[in-house]
C-alpha positions as CSV (number, residue, x, y, z in Angstrom):
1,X,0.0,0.0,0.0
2,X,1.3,3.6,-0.8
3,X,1.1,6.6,0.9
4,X,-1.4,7.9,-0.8
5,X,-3.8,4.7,-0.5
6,X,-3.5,5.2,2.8
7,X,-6.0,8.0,3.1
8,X,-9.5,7.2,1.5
9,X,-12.4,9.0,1.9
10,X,-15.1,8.9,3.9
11,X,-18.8,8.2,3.5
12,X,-20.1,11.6,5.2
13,X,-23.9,11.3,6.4
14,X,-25.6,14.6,6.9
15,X,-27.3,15.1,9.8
16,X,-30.9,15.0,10.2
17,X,-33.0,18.6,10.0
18,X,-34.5,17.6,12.9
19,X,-32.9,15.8,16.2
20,X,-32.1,16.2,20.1
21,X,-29.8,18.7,21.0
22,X,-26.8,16.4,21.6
23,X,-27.5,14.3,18.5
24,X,-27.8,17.3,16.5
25,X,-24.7,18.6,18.1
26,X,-22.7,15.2,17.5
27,X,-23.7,14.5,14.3
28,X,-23.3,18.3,12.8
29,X,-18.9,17.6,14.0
30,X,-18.9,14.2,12.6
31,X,-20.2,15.2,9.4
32,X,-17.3,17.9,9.8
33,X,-14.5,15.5,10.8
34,X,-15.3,13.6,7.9
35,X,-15.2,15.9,5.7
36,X,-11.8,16.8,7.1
37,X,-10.3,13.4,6.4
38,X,-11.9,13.4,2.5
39,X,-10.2,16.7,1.9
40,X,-6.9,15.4,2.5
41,X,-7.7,11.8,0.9
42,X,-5.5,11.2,-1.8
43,X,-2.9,13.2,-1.3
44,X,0.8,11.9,-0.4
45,X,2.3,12.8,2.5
46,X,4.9,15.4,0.3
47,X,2.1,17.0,-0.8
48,X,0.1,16.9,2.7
49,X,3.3,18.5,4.2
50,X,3.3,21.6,1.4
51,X,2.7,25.1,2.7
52,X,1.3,25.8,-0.9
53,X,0.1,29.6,-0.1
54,X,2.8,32.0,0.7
55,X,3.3,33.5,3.3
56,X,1.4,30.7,5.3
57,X,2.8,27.9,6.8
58,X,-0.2,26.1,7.1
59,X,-0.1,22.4,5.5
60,X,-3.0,19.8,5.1
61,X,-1.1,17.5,7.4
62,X,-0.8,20.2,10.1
63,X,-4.0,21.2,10.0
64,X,-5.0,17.3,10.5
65,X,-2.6,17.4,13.6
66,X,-3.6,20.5,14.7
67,X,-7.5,19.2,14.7
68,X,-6.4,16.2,16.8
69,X,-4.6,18.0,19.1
70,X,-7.4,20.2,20.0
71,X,-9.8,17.3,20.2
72,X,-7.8,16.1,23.0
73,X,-7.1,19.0,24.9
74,X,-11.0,19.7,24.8
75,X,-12.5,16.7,25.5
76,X,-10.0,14.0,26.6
77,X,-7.9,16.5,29.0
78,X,-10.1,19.7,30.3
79,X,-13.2,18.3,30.2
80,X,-12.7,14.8,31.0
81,X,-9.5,14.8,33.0
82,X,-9.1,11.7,31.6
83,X,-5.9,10.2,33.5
84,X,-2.9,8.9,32.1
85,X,-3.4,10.8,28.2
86,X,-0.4,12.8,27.0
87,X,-0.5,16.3,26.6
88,X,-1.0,16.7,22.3
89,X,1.9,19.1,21.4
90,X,4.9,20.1,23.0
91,X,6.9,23.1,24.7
92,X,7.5,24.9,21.8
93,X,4.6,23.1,19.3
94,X,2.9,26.4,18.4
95,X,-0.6,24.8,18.4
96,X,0.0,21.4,17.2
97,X,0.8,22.3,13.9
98,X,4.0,20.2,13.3
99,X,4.3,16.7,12.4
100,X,7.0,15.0,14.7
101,X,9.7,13.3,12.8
102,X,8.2,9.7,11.5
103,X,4.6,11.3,11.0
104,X,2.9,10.8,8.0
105,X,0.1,11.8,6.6
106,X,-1.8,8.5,6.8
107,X,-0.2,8.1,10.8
108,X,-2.1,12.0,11.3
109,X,-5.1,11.0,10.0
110,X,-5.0,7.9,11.9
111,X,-4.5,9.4,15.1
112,X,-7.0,11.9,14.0
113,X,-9.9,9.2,13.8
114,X,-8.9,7.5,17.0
115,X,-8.7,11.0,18.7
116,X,-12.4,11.6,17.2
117,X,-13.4,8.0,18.8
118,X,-12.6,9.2,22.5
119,X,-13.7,12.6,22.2
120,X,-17.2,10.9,20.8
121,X,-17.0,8.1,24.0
122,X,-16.4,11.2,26.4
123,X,-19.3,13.2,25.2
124,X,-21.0,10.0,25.3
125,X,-20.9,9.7,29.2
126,X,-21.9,13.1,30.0
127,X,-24.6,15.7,30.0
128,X,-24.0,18.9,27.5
129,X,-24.8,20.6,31.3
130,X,-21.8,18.8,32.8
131,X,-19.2,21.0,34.2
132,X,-15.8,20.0,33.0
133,X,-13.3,18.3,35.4
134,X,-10.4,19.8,34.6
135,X,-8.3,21.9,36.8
136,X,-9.3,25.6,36.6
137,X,-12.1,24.8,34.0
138,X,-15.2,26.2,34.5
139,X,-16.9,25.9,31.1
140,X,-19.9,22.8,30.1
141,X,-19.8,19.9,27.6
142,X,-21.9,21.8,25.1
143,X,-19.6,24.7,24.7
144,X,-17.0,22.2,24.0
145,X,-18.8,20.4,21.4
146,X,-19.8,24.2,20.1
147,X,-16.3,25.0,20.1
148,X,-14.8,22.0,18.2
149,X,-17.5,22.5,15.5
150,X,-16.5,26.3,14.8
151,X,-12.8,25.1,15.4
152,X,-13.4,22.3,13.1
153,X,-15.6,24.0,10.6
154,X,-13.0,26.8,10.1
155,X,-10.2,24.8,9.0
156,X,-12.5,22.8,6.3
157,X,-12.4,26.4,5.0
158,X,-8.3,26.3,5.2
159,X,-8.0,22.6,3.6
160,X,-10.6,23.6,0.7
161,X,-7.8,26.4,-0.1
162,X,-5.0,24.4,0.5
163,X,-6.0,20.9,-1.7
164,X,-7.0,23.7,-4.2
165,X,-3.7,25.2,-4.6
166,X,-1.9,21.5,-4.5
167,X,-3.9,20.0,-6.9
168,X,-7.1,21.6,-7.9
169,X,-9.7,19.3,-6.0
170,X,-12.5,20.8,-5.2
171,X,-15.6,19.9,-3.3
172,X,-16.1,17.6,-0.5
């Protein structure tokens, strides 16, 4: 398998027009996480690893790292205070934006997915009124899940420009 098979697309449902609030909620950032994983599908991890708009630094793979990162810190570490998970970036990892030597496309989106899965089983065993558990956070489930679709929403945006510019693929 190459690189690039490693990534395929997703089958992305679209939510319902009409559910309960967390459902709605839930299903509104899958559809988004999906859609994050078919705009990098594809694509090798040379190209995923491109900066291909000037002066940005921004790369498809680093976004993908970058969304993972923040699913964790979100759900998985101040909300959940799950024990024994890893901060996602490091000392000087300006936002989670750079792949660590080794990383490849196909590893991000990997990690990406699996990230998804826990954030999905935390939100799972709470209420969207449930405080969050981590130290110094004063803030409930729901604006998490509100944040991560916004968060998650506005880099769709970046990786429509960015595949664009690397290959011309649009859509998705």
């Amino acid at each position: 398998m190459t690189d690039v098979d490693a990534v395929v697309p997703l089958t992305r449902v679209e939510p319902p027009l009409r559910a309960a609030e967390k459902d709605a909620l839930v299903l509104r950032l899958d559809f988004l996480r999906e859609t994050v994983v078919n705009k990098v599908a594809g694509l090798s991890t040379a190209q995923a690893t491109t900066a291909p708009v000037p002066p940005s630094t921004l790369t498809p793979a680093g976004i993908v790292r970058h969304l993972m990162c923040v699913e964790r810190w979100w759900f998985a570490l101040d909300f959940a205070a799950l024990p024994d998970v890893p901060e996602p970036w490091g000392e000087h990892d300006a936002g989670g934006f750079d792949l660590e030597p080794g990383e490849t496309l196909a590893s991000v989106v990997r990690t990406y997915l699996a990230e998804c899965a826990r954030s999905n089983e935390v939100i799972a065993a709470y209420s969207l009124d449930d405080v969050a558990r981590g130290e110094g956070m004063d803030f409930d489930l729901r604006y998490a899940v509100v944040h991560m679709i916004e968060e998650t929403g506005r880099h769709c945006g970046h990786l429509d420009l960015l595949r664009e510019a690397i290959d011309g693929a649009v859509g998705e």
